[in-house]
Structure formats: structure tokens, C-alpha cells
C-alpha positions in Angstrom: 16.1 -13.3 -29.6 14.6 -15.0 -26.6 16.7 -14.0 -23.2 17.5 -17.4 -21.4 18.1 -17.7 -17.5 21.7 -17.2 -16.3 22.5 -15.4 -19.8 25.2 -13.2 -19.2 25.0 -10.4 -21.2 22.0 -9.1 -22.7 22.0 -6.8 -25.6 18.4 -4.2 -26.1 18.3 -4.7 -29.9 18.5 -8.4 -29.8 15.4 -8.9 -27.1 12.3 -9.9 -28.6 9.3 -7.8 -27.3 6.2 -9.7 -26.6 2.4 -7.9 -25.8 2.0 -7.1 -22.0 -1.5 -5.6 -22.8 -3.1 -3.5 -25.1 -0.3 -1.0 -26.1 2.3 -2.5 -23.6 5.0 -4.6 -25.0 7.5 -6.5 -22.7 11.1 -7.4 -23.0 12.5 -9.3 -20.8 16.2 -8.5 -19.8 17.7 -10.4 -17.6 17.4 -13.3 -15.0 18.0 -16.0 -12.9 15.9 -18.1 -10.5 15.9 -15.6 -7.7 15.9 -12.2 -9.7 14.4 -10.5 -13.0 14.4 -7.6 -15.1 12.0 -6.9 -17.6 11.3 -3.5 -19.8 7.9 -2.0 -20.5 7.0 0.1 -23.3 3.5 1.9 -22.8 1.7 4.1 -25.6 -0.4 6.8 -23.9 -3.6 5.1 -22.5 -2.2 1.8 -22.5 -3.5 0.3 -18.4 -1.3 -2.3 -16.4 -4.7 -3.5 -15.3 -4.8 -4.1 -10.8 -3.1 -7.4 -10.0 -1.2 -8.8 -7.5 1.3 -11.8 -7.4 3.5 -13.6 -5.1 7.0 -11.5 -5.7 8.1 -8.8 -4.4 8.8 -6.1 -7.3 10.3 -2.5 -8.0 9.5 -0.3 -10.7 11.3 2.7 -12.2 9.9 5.1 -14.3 12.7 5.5 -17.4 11.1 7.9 -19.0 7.1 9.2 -19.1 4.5 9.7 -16.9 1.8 7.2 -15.4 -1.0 7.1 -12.6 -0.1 4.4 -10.5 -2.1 2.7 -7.6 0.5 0.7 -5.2 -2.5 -1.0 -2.2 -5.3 1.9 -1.6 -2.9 4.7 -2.8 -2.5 6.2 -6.0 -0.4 8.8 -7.3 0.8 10.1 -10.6 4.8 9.0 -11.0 7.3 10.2 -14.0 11.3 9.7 -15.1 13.3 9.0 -12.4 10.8 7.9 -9.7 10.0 4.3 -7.7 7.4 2.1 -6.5 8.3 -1.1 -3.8 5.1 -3.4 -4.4 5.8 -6.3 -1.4 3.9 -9.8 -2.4 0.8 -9.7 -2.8 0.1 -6.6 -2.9 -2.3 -4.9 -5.9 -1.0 -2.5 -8.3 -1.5 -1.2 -11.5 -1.2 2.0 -13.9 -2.8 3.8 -16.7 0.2 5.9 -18.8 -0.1 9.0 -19.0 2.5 10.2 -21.3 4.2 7.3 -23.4 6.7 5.6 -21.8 8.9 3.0 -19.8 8.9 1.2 -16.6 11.8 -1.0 -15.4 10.2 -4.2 -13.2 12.7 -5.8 -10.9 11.0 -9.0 -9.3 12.4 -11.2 -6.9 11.7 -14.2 -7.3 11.8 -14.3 -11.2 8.3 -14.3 -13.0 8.1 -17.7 -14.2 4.9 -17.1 -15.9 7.0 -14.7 -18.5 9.0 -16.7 -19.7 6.8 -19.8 -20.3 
């Protein structure tokens, strides 16, 4: 099932994944105009390749472990941890150890759901 804006609950088993990459699949959970959340699944290997975009965007590590580069830094992150990536700013990862990263964006990424 495809999550629409303003949906009001979202249930995991009934949100279609879609390909975020080679060995990345995306679900998107929730959002509205000003907010989103969308869940990544990565197979070891899989790369978020550098990229920037105008949204500001946090990420938590579910579960895994991935080497992430947030501007000139990069650092290896796992379970439990967080990146702030401001607008504009590049970022990317290469997994690790299979895994999931929660995205928070605000605005909400328009090009996902199109």
C-alpha cells in the first residue's frame, strides 16, 4: 500500500517498499507538507551514494552499522546513534553491517513520492 500525505495512521506491513539504490529499499512512513519519515533497509555493502538536497534531515541508526560522511567528516555510526544533515549539505554511507536508518526531513521529500 502506498502511504498518502496527512494519513493518519501508518501500519509497517501494509507500506510498499520501493528501491533506494542497489540493495537499499525505501518505505515511506509518514508525512505531510512540512515533515516526513521514511525507513531504509540496507544489505551489507549497499552505498547511499554523496548527495545533497534542500531539507534539512535526521537519521537514526535502528539497528546496524554504517560509515557515514555528514560535510568533510566521516565516521562509522551503529543502533542508537544520529546525524543532523542542515540543507544542502552532502552526505552519504556505505553499510557496514545490514541494517536501518530512520530519515526525518523537513520539508517532505517531494521527489519520493512522485
Amino acid at each position: 500500500m502506498k502511504t498518502e500525505k496527512n494519513q493518519i495512521w501508518g501500519y509497517g506491513e501494509n507500506t510498499d517498499g520501493v528501491p533506494g539504490g542497489e540493495g537499499i529499499i525505501r518505505q515511506i512512513k509518514s508525512y505531510t507538507d512540512e515533515l516526513m519519515v521514511v525507513e531504509n533497509h540496507f544489505q551489507k555493502g549497499a552505498v547511499g551514494a554523496l548527495h545533497s538536497h534542500p531539507h534539512t534531515q535526521i537519521t537514526y541508526v535502528v539497528s546496524g552499522v554504517f560509515e557515514f560522511t555528514v560535510g568533510d567528516e566521516t565516521k562509522v555510526v551503529k543502533a542508537g546513534d544520529t546525524m543532523l544533515k542542515k540543507d544542502g549539505i552532502r552526505h552519504g554511507c556505505v553499510c557496514l553491517e545490514e541494517g536501518i536508518l530512520l530519515d526525518i526531513f523537513s520539508p517532505m521529500r517531494e521527489d519520493f513520492v512522485k
